[in-house]
C-alpha positions in Angstrom: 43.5 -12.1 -0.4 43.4 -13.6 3.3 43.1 -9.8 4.3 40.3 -9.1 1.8 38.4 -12.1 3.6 39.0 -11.3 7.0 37.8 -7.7 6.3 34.5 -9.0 4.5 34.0 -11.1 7.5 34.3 -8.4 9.8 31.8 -6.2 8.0 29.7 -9.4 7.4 29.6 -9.9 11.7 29.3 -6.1 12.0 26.1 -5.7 10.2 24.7 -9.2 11.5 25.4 -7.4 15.0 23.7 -4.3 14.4 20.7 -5.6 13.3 18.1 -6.4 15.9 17.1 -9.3 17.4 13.7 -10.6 17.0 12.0 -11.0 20.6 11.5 -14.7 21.5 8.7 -16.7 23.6 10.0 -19.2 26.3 9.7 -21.6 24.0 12.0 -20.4 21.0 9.4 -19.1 18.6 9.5 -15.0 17.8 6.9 -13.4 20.1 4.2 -12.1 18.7 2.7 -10.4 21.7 1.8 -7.0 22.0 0.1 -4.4 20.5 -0.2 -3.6 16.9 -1.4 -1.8 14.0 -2.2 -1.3 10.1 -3.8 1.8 10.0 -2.6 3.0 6.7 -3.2 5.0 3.5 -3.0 1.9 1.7 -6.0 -0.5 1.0 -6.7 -3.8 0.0 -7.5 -3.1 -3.6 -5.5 -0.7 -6.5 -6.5 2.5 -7.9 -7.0 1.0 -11.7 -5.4 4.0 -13.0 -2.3 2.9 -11.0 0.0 0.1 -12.3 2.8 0.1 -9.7 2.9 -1.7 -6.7 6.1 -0.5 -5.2 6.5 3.4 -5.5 9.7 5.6 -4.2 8.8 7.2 -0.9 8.8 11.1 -2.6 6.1 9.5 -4.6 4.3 8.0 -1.5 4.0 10.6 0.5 2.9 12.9 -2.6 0.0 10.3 -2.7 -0.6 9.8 1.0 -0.9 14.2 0.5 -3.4 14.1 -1.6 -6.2 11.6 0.5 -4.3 13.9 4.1 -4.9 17.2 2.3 -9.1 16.2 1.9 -9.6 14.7 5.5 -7.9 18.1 6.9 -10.4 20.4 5.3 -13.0 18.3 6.2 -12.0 18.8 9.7 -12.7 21.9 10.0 -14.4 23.7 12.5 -18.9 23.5 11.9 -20.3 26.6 11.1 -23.2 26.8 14.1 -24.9 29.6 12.1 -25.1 27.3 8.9 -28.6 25.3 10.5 -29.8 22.2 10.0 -28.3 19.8 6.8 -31.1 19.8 4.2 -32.8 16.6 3.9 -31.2 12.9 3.2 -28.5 11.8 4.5 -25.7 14.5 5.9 -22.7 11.1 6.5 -21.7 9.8 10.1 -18.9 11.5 10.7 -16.5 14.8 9.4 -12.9 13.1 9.9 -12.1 14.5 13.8 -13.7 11.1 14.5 -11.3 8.9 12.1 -7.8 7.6 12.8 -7.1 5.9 8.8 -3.2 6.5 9.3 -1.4 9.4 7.2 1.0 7.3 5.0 1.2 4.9 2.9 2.0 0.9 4.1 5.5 0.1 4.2 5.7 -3.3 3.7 9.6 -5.0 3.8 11.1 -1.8 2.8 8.9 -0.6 0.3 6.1 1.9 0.0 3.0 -0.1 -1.5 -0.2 1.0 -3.3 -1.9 -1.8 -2.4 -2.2 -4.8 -0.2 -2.9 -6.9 -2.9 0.2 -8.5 -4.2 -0.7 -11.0 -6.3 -2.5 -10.9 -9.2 0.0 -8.1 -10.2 -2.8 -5.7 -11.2 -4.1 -5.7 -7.7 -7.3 -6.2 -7.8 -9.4 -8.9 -6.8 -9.8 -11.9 -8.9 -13.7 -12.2 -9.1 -15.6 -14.5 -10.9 -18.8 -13.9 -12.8 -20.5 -14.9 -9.3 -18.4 -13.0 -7.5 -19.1 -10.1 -9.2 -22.6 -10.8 -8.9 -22.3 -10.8 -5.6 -20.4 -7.7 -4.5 -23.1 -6.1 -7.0 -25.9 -7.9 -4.4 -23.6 -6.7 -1.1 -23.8 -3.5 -2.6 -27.2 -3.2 -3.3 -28.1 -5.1 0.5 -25.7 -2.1 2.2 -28.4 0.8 0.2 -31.2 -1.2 1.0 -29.8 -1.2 5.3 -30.4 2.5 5.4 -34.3 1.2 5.6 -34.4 -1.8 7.2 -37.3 -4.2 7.6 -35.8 -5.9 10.7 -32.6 -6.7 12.7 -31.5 -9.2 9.7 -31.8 -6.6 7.4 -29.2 -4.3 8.9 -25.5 -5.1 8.1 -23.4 -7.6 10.6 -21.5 -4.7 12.0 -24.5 -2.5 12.3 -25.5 -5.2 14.5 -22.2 -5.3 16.1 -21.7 -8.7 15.2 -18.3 -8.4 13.9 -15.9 -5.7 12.7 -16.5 -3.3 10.0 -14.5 -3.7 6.3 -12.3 -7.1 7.4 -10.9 -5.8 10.5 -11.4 -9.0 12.0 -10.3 -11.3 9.2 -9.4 -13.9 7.5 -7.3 -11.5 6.5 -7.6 -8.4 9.0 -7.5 -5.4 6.8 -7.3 -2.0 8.2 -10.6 0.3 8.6 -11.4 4.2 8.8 -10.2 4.0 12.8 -9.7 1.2 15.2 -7.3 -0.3 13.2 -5.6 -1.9 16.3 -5.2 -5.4 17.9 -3.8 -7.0 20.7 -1.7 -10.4 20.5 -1.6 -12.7 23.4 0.5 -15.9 22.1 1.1 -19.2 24.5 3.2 -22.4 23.2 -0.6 -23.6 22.5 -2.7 -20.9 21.4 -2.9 -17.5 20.0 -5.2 -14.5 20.7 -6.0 -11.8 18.6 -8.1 -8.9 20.3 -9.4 -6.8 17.4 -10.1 -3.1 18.8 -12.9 -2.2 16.2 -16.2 -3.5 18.0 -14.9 -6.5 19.9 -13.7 -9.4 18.2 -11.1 -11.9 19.8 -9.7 -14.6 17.3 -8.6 -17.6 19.7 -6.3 -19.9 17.8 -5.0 -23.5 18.6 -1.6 -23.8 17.9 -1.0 -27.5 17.2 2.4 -29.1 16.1 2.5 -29.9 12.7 0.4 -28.6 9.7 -1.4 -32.0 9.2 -2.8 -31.7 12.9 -4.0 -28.4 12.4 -5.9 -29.1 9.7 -7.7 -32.7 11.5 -8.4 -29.9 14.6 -11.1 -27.8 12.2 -14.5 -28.2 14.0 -17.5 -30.0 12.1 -18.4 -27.9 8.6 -21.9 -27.4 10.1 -20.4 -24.7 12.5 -19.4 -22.0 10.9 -18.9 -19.2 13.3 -17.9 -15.5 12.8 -14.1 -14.9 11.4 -14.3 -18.5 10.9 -12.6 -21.8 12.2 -9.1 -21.0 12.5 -5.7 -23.4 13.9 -2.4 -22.9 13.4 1.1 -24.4 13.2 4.9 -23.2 13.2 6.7 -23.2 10.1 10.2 -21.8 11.4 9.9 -18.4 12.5 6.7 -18.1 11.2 3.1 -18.9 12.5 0.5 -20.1 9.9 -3.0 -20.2 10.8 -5.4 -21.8 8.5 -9.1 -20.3 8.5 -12.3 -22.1 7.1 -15.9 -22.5 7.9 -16.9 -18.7 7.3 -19.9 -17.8 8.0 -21.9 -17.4 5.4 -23.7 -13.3 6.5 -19.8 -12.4 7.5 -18.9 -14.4 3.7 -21.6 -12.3 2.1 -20.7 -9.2 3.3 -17.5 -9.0 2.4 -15.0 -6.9 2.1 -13.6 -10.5 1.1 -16.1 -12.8 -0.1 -15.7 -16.6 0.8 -18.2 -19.3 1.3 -17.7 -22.1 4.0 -15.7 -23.9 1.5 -13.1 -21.2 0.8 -9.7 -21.4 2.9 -7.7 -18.4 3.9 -3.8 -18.9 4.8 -2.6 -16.1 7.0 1.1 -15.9 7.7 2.8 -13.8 10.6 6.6 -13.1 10.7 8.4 -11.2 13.3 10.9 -8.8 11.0 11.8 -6.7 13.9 11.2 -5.7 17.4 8.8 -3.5 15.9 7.1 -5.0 13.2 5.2 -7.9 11.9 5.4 -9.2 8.1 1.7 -10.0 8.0 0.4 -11.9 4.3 -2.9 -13.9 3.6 -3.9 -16.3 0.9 -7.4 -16.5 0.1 -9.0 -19.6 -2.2 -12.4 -20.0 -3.3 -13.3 -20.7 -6.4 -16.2 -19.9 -6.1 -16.2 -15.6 -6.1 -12.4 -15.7 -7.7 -11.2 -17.3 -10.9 -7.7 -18.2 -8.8 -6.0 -17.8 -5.4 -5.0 -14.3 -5.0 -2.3 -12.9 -1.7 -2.2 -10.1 -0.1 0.9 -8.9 2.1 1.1 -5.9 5.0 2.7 -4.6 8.0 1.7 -4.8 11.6 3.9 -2.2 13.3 4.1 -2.0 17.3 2.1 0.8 18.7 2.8 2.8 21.8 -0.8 2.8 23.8 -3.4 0.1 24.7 -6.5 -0.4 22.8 -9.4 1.2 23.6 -12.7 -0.9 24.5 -15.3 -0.1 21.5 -18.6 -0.4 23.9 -20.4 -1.9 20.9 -22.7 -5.0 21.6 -25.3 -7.1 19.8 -28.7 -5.7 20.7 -27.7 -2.3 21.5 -29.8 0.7 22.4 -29.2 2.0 18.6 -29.9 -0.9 16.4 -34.0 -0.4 18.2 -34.0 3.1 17.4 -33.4 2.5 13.7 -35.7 0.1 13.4 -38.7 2.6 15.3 -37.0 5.6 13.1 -37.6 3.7 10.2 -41.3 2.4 10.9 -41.6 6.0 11.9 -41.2 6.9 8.8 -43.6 4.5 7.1 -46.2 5.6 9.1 -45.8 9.4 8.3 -45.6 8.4 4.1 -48.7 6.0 4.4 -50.8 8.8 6.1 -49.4 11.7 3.9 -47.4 13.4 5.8 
């Protein structure tokens, strides 16, 4: 029997050995800094026709095929003898321009279909006026291709803030650019978001109930919101309210000021980052709903994405666009 133990143990302290320690800050907790990202198959919401969240990884990578074997063809070469695209819109890019990842998100082991992890059916929780308003945010993105002014053009047309929740509360991966940079100090953390140019600065106070009294007045609500955070062991919360209420409108996760989102990062490895969010508002959802991912380290530096308010090509769409008027009122 003593033998039996002493063997367990010895495995027991073999594996604890092998297993990688988590990189810490000067100050004990894991280190979050460096570069990351979620660039992934995987997306926020379900397929409805798909009931599983966890699937084996012969399964993932038959689905990750699929979407891989689409953007491939569409990367072919342009015919230059095919002309000009007839008339209406002929898209923004072919996919030599995008950089969505080629697999689908591994998330503590497992392959997932979607980010979503809770409710189980993975999708989001909307109520009746929060399906009236991703019907509206719809509608607002059509009615962008022909806008009356600046206002009228989406926030990242505008280059505002990221495109499709890259910047958060919570930061969900887009069609390229799906990188960020952490810088973390025993007082703050920064979170440089490569698509357009978002940083997320975050007060790190010492208990929960201080980072909640350090929230700025309501009246300010500022893009990717009013965000503090606290250690909970090993893992940094941060607390984001006080959306604003274009970025809240938008979407891809609809909030008002009054909705709260709960982010959650945890160091698994020297390579990866256990990233979840909660997101409350009772407004647009009938309950809280979670969503869990990976941030896993990534070899290069981002890239600046030279993207500023005012650009050059938001005054070009507005004098295509009045161009345009012109030609129908006179005929032409």
């Amino acid at each position: 029997m003593r033998t039996t133990l002493l063997i367990l143990a010895l495995a027991w302290a073999s594996g604890a050995a092998a297993a990688p320690a988590i990189p810490r800050a000067a100050d004990g907790h894991p280190d979050l800094t460096g570069d990351w990202t979620n660039a992934s198959v995987t997306r926020l919401t379900r397929s409805t026709s798909e009931k599983r969240l966890v699937v084996t990884p012969a399964e993932a990578k038959a689905m990750a095929d699929v979407r891989n074997r689409i953007f491939d063809a569409d990367n072919a070469p342009t015919d230059p003898n095919k002309g000009a695209p007839s008339q209406g819109d002929p898209g923004g890019y072919n996919t030599f321009w995008l950089d969505a990842g080629r697999s689908m998100g591994l998330v503590r082991g497992e392959y997932r279909t979607s980010w979503i992890v809770d409710p189980a059916d993975g999708q989001l929780p909307l109520s009746d006026k929060g399906k009236a308003l991703v019907k509206e945010a719809g509608a607002f993105s059509v009615r962008a291709d022909t806008p009356d002014n600046p206002e009228s053009l989406e926030p990242w047309d505008r280059c505002l803030i990221s495109s499709r929740g890259s910047g958060g509360p919570g930061m969900l991966n887009n069609i390229y650019n799906s990188n960020y940079a952490i810088v973390q100090t025993p007082h703050a953390v920064a979170i440089q978001v490569e698509m357009i140019h978002d940083v997320r600065t975050i007060p790190v106070f010492a208990t929960k109930a201080e980072a909640q009294a350090g929230h700025g007045p309501a009246a300010l609500q500022p893009w990717l919101g009013d965000s503090t955070g606290w250690w909970e062991g090993d893992v940094l919360v941060v607390e984001t309210v006080n959306v604003n209420r274009e970025q809240g409108r938008a979407g891809p996760i609809f909030l008002t000021p009054q909705g709260r989102v709960t982010e959650r990062f945890e160091r698994t490895s020297p390579t990866q980052i256990t990233y979840s969010f909660e997101v409350e508002d009772p407004t647009y959802y009938t309950r809280p709903w979670r969503a869990e991912m990976s941030l896993n380290a990534k070899p290069d530096r981002l890239f600046e994405y030279a993207c500023h308010e005012g650009n050059y090509a938001m005054g070009n769409i507005l004098r295509g666009v009045r161009v345009k008027e012109k030609a129908a009122r006179s005929g032409q």
